[in-house]
Structure formats: structure tokens, C-alpha cells
Residue frames as qw, qx, qy, qz and C-alpha x, y, z in Angstrom:
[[0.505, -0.752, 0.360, -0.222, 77.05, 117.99, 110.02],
 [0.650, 0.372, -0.660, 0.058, 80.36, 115.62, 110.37],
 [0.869, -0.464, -0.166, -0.048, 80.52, 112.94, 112.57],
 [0.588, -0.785, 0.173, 0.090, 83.27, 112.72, 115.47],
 [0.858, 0.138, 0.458, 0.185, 85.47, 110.95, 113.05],
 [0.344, 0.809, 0.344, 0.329, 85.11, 113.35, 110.22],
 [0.004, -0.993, 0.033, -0.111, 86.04, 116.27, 112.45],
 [0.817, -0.380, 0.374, 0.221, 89.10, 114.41, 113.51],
 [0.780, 0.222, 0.406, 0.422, 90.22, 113.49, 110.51],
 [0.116, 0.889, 0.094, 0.433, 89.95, 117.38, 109.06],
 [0.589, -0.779, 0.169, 0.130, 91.63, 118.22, 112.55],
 [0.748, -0.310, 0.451, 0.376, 94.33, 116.02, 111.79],
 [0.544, 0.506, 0.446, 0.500, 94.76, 117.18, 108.01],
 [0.042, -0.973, 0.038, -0.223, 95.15, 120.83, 109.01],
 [0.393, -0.864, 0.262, 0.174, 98.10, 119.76, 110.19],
 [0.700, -0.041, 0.384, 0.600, 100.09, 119.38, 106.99],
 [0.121, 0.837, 0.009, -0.533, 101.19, 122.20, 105.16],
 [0.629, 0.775, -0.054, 0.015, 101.92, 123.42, 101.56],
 [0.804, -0.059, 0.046, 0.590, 105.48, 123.53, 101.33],
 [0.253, 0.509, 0.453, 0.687, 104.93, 126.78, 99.15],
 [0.322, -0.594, -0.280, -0.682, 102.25, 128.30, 101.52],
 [0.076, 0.215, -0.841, 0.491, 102.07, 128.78, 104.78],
 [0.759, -0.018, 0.240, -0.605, 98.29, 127.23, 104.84],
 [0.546, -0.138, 0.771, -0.298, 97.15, 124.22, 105.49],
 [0.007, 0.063, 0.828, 0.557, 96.01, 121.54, 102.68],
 [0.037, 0.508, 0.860, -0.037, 92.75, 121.53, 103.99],
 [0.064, 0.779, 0.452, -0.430, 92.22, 125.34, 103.87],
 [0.145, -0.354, 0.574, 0.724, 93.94, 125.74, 100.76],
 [0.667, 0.272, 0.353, -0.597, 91.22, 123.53, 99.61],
 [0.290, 0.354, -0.840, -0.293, 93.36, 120.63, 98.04],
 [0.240, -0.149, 0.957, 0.072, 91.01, 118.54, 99.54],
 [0.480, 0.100, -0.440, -0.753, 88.09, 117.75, 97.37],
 [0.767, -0.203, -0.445, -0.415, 86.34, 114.60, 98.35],
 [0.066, 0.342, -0.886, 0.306, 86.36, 112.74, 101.87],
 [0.826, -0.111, -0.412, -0.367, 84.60, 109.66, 102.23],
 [0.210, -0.296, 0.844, -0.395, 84.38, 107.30, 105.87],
 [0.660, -0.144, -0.671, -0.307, 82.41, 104.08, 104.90],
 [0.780, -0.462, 0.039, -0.421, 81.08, 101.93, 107.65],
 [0.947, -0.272, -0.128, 0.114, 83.95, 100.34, 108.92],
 [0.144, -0.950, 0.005, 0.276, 85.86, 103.52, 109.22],
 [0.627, 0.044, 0.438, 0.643, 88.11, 103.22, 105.75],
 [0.073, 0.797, 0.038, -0.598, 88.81, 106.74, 104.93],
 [0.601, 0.484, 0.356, 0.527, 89.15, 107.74, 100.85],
 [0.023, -0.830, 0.155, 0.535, 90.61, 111.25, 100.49],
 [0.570, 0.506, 0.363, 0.536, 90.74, 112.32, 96.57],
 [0.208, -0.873, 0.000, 0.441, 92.47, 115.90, 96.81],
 [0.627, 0.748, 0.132, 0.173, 94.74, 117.61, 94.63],
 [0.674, -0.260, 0.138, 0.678, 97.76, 119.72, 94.40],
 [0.109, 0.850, -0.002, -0.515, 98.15, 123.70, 93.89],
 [0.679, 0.574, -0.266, -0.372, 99.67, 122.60, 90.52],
 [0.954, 0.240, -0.159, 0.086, 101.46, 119.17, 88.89],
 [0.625, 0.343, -0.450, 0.538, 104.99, 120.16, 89.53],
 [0.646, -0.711, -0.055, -0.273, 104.19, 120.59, 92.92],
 [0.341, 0.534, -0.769, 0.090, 107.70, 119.66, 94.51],
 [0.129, -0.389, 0.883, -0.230, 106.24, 117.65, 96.46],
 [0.765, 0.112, -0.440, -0.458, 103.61, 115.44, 94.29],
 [0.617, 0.226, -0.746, -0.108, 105.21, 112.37, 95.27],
 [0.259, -0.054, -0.707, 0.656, 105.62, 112.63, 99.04],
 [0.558, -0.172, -0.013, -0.812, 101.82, 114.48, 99.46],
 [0.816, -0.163, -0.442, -0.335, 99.86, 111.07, 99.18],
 [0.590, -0.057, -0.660, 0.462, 102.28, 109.10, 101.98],
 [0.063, 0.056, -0.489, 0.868, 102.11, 112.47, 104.43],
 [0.559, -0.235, 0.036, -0.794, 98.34, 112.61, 104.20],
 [0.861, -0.149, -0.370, -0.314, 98.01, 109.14, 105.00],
 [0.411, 0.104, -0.643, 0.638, 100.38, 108.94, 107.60],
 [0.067, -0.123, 0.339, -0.930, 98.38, 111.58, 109.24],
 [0.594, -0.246, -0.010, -0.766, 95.35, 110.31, 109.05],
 [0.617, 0.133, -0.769, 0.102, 96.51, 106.95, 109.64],
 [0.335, 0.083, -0.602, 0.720, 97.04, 108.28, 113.23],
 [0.390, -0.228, 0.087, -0.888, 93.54, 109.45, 113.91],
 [0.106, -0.039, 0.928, -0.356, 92.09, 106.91, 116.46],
 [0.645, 0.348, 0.636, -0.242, 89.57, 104.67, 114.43],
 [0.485, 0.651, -0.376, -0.447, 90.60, 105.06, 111.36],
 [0.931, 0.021, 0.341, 0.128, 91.26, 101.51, 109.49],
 [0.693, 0.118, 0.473, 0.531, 92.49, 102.23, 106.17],
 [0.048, 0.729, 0.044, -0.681, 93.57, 105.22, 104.48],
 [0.669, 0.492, 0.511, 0.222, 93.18, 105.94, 100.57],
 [0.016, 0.748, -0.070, -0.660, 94.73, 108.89, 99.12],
 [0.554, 0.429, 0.480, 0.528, 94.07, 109.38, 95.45],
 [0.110, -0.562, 0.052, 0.818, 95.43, 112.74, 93.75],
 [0.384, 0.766, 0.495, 0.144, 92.86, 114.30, 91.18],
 [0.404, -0.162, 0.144, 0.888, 93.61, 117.17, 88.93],
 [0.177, -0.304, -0.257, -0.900, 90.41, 118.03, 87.69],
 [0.180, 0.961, 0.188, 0.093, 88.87, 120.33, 88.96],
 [0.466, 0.533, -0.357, 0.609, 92.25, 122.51, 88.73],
 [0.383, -0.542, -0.512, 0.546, 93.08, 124.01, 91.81],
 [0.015, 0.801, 0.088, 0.591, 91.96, 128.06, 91.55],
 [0.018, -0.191, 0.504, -0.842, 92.87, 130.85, 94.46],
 [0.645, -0.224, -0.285, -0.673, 88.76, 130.25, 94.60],
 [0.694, -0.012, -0.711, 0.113, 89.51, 127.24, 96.45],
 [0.227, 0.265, -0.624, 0.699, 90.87, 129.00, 99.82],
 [0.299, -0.638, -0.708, -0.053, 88.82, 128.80, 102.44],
 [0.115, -0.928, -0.002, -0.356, 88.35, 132.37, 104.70],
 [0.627, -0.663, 0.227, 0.340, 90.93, 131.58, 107.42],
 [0.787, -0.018, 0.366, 0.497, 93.50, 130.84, 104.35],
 [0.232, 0.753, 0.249, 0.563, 92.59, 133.97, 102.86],
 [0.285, -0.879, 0.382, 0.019, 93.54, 136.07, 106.33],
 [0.764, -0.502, 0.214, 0.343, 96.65, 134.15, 106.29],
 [0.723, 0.150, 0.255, 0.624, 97.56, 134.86, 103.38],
 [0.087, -0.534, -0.072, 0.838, 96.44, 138.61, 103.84],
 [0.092, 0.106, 0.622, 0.770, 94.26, 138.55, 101.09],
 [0.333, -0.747, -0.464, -0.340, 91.17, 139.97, 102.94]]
């Protein structure tokens, strides 16, 4: 179960999109690890639907902007991992109606 914080933060990450896709990073399932320590410093290790993403560089700033802005958050971390790859396996079921693939 995630704590008030947690759901926040996820809230607040659904509201950046792929560039590519119209789904969300978080139900694409770029993100891969979030972590809120005890003095609410948030790590997010997430990924990218592939390397030449066009926007690789400008991902890490927009997710931490955004979560920056969730009320108690201290410090944001954003570290981009490549492995695991990203697969279509990844999507979550809303991202799969959106894209009409169920």
C-alpha cells in the first residue's frame, strides 16, 4: 500500500507524457524504481522507451520539476537506467486501452 506521499508523487508523474505516445511515463512503465526515505527525498530511477529518445536530455529536469512540486517533497533524484530495456510488456492496462491495444 503507498503512503499519501507516494500516491502524490505517481499522481503528479502521470502528468508528463511521452512525446512519442500519448501515455503517460508512469503507465508506459518508464518508471522502474521509486524510493521516499524518511525525510521525504524522493529517488526515481526510470528509463526511456529507447536511447535516442528525443528527449533523453530534457526527461530527467521535467520529472523533477514535477515532482519537485508535490507538497513535501525535499529533494528530487532522477537517475535514467537502461537495463531492464523498456518492452511493450511494460504498459500498464489503462496504457494498453489508450493505445487500443486491448
Amino acid at each position: 500500500m503507498s503512503s499519501p506521499l507516494e500516491a502524490s508523487i505517481i499522481s503528479a508523474l502521470k502528468n508528463i507524457y511521452d512525446p512519442e505516445l500519448p501515455v503517460n511515463i508512469y503507465d508506459l512503465g518508464l518508471i522502474y524504481e521509486l524510493k521516499i526515505d524518511d525525510s521525504a527525498n524522493v529517488l526515481i530511477r526510470m528509463t526511456l522507451t529507447a536511447p535516442n529518445c528525443p528527449v533523453a536530455e530534457d526527461m530527467p529536469e521535467m520529472v523533477r520539476s514535477e515532482v519537485q512540486k508535490v507538497h513535501g517533497v525535499k529533494e528530487v533524484e532522477v537517475e535514467i537506467v537502461f537495463d531492464p530495456p523498456w518492452s511493450k510488456e511494460m504498459l500498464s492496462e489503462a496504457a494498453l486501452l489508450e493505445l487500443g491495444l486491448i
